[in-house]
SEFIRO-827578 format. One record per residue (C-alpha): residue number from 1; residue in one letter; x, y, z. Coordinates in nm, 2 decimals, always signed. Layout:
# SEFIRO-827578
<NUM A <X Y Z>>
...
END
This chain:
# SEFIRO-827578
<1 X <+0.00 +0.00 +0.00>>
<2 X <+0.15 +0.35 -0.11>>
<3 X <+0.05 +0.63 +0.08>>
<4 X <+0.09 +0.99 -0.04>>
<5 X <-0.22 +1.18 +0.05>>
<6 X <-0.23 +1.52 +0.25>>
<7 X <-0.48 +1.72 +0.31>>
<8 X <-0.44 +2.11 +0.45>>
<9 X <-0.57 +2.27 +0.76>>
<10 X <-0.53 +2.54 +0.93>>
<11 X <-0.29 +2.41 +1.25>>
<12 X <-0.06 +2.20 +1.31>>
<13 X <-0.25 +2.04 +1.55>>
<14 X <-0.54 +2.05 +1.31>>
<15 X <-0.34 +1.86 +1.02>>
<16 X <-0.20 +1.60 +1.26>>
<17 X <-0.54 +1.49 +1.37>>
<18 X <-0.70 +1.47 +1.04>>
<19 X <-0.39 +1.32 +0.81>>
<20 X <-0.24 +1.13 +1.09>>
<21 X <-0.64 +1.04 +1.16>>
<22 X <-0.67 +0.94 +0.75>>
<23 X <-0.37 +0.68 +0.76>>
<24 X <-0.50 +0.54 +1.07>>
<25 X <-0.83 +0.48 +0.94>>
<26 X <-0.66 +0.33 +0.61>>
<27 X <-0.46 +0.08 +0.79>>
<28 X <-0.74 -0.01 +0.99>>
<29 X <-0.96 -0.07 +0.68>>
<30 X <-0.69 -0.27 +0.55>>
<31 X <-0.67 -0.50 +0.86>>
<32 X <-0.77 -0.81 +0.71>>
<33 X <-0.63 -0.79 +0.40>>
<34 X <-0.29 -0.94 +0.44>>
<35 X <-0.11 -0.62 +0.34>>
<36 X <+0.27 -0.71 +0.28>>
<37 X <+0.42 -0.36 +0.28>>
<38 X <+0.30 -0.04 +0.36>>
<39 X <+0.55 +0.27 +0.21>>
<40 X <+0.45 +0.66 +0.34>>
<41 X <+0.52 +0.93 +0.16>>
<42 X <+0.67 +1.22 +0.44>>
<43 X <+0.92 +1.48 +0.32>>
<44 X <+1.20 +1.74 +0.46>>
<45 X <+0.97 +1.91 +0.70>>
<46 X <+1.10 +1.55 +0.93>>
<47 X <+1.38 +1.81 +0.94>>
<48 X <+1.29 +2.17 +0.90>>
<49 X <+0.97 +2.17 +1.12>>
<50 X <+0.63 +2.24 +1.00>>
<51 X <+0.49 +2.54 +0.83>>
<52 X <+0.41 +2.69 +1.13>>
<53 X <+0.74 +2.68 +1.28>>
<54 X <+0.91 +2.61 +0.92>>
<55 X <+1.33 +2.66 +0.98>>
<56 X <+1.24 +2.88 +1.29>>
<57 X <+1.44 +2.66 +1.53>>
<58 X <+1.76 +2.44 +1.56>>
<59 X <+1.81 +2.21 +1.30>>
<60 X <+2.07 +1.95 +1.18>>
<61 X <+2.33 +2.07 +0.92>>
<62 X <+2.28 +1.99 +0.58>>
<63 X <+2.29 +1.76 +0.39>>
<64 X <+1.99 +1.59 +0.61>>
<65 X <+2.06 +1.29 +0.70>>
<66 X <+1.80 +0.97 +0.80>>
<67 X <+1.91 +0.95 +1.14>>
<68 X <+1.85 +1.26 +1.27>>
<69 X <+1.67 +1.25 +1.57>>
<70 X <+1.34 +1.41 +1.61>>
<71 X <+1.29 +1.82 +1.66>>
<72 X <+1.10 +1.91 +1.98>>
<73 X <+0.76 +2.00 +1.82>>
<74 X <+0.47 +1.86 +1.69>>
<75 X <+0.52 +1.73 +1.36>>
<76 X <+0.23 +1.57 +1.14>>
<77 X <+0.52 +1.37 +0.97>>
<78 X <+0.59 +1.20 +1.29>>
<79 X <+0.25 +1.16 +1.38>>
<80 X <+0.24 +0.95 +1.09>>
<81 X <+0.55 +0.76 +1.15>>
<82 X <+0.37 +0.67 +1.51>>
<83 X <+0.06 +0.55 +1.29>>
<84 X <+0.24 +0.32 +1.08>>
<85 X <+0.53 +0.15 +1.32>>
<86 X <+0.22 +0.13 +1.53>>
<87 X <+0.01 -0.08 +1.26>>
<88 X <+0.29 -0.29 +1.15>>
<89 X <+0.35 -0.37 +1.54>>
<90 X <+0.00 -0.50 +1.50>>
<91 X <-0.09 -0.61 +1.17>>
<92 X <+0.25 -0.77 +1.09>>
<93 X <+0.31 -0.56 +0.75>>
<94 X <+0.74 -0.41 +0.68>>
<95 X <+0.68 -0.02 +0.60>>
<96 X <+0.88 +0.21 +0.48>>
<97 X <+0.91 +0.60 +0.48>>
<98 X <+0.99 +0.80 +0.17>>
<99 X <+1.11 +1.20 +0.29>>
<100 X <+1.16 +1.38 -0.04>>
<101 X <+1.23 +1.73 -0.08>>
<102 X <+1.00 +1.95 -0.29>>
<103 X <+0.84 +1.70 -0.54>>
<104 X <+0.73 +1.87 -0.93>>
<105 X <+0.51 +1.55 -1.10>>
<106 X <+0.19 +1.53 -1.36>>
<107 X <-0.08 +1.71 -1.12>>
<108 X <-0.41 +1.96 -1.11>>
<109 X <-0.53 +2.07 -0.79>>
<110 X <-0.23 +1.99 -0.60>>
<111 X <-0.17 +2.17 -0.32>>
<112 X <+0.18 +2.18 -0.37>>
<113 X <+0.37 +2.17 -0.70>>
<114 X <+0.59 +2.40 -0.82>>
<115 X <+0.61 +2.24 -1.13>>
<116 X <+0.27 +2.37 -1.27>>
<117 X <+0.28 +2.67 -1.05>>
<118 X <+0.63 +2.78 -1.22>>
<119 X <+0.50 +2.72 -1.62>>
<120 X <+0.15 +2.89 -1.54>>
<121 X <+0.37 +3.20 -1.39>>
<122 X <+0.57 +3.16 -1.74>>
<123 X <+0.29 +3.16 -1.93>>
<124 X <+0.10 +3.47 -1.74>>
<125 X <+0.41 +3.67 -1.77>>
<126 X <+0.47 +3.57 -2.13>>
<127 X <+0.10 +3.72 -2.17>>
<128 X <+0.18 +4.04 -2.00>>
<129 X <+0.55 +4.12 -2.12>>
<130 X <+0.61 +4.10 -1.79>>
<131 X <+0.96 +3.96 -1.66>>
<132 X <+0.97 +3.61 -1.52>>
<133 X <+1.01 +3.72 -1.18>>
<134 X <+1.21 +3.50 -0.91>>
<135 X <+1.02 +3.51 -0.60>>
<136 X <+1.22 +3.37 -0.29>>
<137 X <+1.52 +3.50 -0.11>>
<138 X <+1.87 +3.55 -0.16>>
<139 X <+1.99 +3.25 -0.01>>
<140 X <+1.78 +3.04 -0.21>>
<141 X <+1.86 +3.24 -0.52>>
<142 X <+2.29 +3.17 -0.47>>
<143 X <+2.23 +2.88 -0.23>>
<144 X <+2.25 +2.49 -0.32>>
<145 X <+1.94 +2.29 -0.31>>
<146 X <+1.80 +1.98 -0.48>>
<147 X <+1.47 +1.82 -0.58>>
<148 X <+1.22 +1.53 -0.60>>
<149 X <+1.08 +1.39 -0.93>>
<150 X <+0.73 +1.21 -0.88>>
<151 X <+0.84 +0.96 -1.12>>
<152 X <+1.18 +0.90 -0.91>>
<153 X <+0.98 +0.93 -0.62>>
<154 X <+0.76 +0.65 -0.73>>
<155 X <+1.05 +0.42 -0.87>>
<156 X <+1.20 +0.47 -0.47>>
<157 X <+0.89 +0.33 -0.32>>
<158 X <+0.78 +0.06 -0.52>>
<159 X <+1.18 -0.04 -0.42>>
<160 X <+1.16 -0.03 -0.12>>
<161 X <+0.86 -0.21 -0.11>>
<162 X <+1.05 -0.51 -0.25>>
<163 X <+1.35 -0.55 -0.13>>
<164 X <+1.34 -0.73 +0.20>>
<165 X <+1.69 -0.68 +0.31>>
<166 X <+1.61 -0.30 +0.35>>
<167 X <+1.22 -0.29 +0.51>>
<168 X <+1.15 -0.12 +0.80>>
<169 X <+1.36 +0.19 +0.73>>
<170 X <+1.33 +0.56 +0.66>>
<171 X <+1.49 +0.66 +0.33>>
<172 X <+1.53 +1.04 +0.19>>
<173 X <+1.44 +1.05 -0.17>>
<174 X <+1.59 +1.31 -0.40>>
<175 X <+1.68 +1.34 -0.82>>
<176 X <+2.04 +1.31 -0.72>>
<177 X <+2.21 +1.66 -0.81>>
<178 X <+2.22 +1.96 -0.66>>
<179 X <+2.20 +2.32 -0.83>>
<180 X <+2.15 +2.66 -0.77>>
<181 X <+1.85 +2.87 -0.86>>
<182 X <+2.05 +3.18 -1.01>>
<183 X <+2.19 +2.90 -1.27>>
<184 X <+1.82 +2.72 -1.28>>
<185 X <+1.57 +3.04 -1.37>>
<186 X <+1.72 +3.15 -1.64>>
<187 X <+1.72 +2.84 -1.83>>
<188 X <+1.35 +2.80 -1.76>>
<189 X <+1.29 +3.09 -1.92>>
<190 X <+1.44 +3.02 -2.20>>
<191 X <+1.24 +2.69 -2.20>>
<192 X <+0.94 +2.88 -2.15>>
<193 X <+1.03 +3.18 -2.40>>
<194 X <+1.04 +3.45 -2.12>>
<195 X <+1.30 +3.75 -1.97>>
<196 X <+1.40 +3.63 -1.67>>
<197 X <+1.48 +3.84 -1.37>>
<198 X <+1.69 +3.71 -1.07>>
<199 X <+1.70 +3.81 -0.69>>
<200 X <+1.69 +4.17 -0.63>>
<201 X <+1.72 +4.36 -0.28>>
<202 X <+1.42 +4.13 -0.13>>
<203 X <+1.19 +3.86 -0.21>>
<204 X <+0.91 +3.93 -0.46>>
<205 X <+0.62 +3.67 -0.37>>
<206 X <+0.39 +3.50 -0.63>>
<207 X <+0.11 +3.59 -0.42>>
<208 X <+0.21 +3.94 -0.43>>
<209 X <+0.31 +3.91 -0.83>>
<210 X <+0.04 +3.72 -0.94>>
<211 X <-0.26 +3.88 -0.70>>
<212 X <-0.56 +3.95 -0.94>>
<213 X <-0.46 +3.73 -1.21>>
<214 X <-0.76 +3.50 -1.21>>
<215 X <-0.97 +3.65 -1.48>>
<216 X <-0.66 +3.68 -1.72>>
<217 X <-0.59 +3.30 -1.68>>
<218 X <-0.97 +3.21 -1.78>>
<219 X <-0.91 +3.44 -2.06>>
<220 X <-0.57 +3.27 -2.14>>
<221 X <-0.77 +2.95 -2.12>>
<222 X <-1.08 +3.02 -2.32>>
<223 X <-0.86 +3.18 -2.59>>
<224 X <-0.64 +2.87 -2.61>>
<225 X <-0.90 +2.56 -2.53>>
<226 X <-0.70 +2.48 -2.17>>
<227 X <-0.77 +2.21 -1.98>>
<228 X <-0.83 +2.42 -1.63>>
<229 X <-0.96 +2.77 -1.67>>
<230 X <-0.95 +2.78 -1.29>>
<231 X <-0.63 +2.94 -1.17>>
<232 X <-0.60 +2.79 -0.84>>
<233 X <-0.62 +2.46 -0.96>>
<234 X <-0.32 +2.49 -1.12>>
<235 X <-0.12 +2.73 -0.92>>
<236 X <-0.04 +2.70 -0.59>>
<237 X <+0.13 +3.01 -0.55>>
<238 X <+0.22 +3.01 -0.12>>
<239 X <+0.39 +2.70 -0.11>>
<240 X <+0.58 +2.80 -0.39>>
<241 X <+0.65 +3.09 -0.22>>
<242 X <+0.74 +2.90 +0.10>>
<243 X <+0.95 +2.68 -0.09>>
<244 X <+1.16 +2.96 -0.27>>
<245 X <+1.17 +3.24 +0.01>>
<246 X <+1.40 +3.01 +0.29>>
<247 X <+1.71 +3.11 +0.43>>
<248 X <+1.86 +2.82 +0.52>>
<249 X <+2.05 +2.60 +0.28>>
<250 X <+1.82 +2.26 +0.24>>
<251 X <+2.06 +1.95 +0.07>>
<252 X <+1.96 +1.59 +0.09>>
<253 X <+2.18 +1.33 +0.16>>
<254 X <+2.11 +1.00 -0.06>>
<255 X <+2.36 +0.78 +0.03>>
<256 X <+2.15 +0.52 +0.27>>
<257 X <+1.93 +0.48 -0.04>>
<258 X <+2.26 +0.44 -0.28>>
<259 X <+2.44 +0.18 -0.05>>
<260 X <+2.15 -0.02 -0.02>>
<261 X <+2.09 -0.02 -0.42>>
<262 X <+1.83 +0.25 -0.55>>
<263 X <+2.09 +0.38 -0.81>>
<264 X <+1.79 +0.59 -0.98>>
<265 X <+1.90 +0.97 -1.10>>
<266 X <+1.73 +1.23 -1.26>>
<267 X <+1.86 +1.59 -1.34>>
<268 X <+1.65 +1.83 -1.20>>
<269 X <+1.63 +2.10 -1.51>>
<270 X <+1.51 +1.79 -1.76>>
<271 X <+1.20 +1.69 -1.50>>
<272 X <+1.14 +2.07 -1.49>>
<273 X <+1.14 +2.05 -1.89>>
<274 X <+0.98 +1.70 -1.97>>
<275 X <+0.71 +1.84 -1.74>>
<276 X <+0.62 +2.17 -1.90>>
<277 X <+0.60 +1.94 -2.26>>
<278 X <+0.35 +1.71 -2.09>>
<279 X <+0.12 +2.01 -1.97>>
<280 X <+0.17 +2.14 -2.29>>
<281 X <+0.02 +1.80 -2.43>>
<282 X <-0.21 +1.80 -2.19>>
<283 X <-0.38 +2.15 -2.27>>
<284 X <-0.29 +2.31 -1.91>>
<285 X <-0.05 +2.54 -2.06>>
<286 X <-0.03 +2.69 -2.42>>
END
């Protein structure tokens, strides 16, 4: 079973109760079904926190490694953990944990992809002559940092889930290599046929750049038969803006995954690209 579900509130408290509550349910659903394996889908805030204390507190250097020990706040991601060590301890399944870093996959209405979020902001400043705009900070802008493929991501758990020599372990999931944004926004411009226009003085947020852009996306989408005329379903401009406006260096260490055999890699500017051709296909973005 491959859990990767999440569903936003407005707490902490609040999302540990309802999406530590949904994989508890599952599991219990699933009680008499002889389930093998159970992988869950986590990711870096194991290490960073959660949003509402997001890198505000003492963390482990980077690159992040597996056996960190917990921080000292609530964390849905551990309440998680406690649901499933606490169902295999019952039900007899192996599990496994999957904590990628900011994951860009083949999505509408996710809550948090900067894929699609990134080539709608191309396509909305293409549309307005306006210059694609980073939004985050300066230490994101020079800093190094890495990224998740859904497709890698996917590859990683259906591994882990058979390979018994390595069950019952937490793995971090990333692409593989590491870049910085100053070198990676310019060539998605150029992918996306926009100027692009680095880190200057302060972050510029999406939801600050992109405020009021709802009625020009449903005319962008009548105009060229889109998929999704409804902005918000294919932009999800705060976590984006989250994601991008840090100022701490965030590095993934694979190596636990590489000794025990997931030998997987994908460069981080071809998902970006391969991505924006498949909305393309798809009718999400002109």
């Amino acid at each position: 079973m491959f859990f990767t579900a999440w569903a936003r509130q407005d707490s902490e408290e609040e999302n540990i109760r309802v999406n530590a509550g949904m994989l508890r349910n599952l599991l219990a659903a699933l009680a008499d079904k002889h389930v093998a394996h159970v992988a869950l889908m986590t990711g870096l805030k194991h290490y960073l926190g959660p949003f509402e204390s997001y890198a505000a507190g003492e963390m482990a250097d980077t690159p992040f490694h597996e056996e960190e020990p917990r921080l000292p706040v609530r964390n849905m991601y551990y309440a998680q953990e406690d649901e499933l060590w606490s169902g295999a301890a019952t039900q007899g399944f192996t599990w496994s944990a999957h904590r990628a870093h900011t994951v860009i996959g083949h999505a509408v209405g996710n809550a948090m992809n900067m894929g699609l979020t990134i080539a709608v902001q191309a396509t909305l400043c293409k549309e307005t002559g306006q210059p694609f705009t980073f939004p985050g900070s300066e230490t994101q802008w020079n800093g190094l940092t890495d990224m998740t493929d859904a497709g890698l991501l996917a590859d990683h758990m259906v591994w882990a889930s058979t390979t018994p020599a390595y069950a019952d372990e937490a793995f971090n999931v990333v692409n593989g290599d590491v870049f910085r944004w100053r070198w990676m926004w310019p060539r998605l411009a150029a992918y996306s046929g926009v100027e692009p226009e680095g880190y200057q003085d302060e972050p510029r947020p999406l939801e600050v750049q992109m405020a009021g852009t709802e009625e020009l996306w449903q005319r962008i989408a009548d105009t060229e038969g889109l998929a999704e005329s409804r902005l918000d379903r294919v932009a999800s401009w705060w976590h984006t803006d989250g994601d991008l406006g840090r100022n701490i260096e965030v590095v993934t260490d694979m190596s636990k995954s590489r000794i025990a055999g997931f030998t997987e890699y994908r460069r981080t500017l071809d998902a970006f690209t391969d991505l924006f051709d498949r909305y393309r296909a798809d009718n999400l973005i002109p």
